[in-house]
N, C-alpha and C positions, 0 to 999 in steps of 0.2 A: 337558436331558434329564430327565421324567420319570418315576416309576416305573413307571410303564403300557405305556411301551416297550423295557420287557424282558418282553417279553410270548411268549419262547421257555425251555423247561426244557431245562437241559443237564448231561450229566454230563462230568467230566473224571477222563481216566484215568493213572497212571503207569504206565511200563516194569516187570516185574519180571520176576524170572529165576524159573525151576521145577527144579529137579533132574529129571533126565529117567530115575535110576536109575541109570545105568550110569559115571558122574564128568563128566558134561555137563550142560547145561540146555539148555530152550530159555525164550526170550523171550514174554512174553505183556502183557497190562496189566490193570492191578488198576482197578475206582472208587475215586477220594479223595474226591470230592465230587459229589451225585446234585440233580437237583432245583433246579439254582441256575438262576435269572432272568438272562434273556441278551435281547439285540437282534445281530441276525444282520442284514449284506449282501453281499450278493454285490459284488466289487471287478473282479475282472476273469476274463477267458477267455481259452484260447489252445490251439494242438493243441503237443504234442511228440509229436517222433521220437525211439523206443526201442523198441530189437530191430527194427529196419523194421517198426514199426507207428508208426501217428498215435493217441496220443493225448492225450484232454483233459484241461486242467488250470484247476480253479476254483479261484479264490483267496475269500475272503471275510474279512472284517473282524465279529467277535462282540465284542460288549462286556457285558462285567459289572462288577459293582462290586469296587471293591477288593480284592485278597486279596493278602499277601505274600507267598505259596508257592507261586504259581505256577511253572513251569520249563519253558523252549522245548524238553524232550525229551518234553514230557507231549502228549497228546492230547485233543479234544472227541467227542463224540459227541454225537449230535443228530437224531432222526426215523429211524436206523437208518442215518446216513449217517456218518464217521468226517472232524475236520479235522486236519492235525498243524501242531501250533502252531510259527511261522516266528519271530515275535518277538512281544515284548510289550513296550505303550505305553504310558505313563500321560499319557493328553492333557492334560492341565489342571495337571501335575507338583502337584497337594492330595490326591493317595491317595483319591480319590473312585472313579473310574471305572479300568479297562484297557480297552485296544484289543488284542486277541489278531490277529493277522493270521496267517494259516492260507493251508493248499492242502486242497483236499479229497482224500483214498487214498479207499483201497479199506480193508477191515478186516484 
């Protein structure tokens, strides 16, 4: 791989909590990281059934380079589209690259 084919910018976001005022919060996600060099594929497709509707579920596979901080609760974001990160790979086990494999939500 090289570095020309991370030829995609992505941000990655964490979960955090908001106080909502009243002794609640709600959930939202922060950016940790804006602007990082990605290669994106799409891996597979398929419909689901929930609430008796069909629908679709894109998986894809984004690789970046290394970073120790990642976390499978964390999110990508990408051309305005959101992926939530399923697990994380490290192909080559030399801390060079991750494999993020993701489903694509909704925001």
């Amino acid at each position: 791989m090289f570095a020309g084919d991370l030829n995609k910018r992505i941000t990655i976001e964490a979960p955090t909590r908001i106080s909502d005022g009243m002794g609640g919060y709600t959930e939202s996600y922060t950016a940790i990281a804006s602007s990082i060099p990605a290669a994106i594929w799409p891996v597979s497709a398929g419909d689901v059934i929930q609430a008796n509707a069909s629908t679709m579920v894109v998986s894809h596979r984004i690789r970046v380079r290394y970073r120790a901080v990642l976390k499978s609760s964390w999110r990508v974001v990408w051309a305005g589209r959101y992926f939530a990160i399923v697990s994380i790979i490290d192909p080559s086990m030399e801390h060079k690259f991750l494999d993020l494999m993701t489903k694509e939500s909704t925001g």
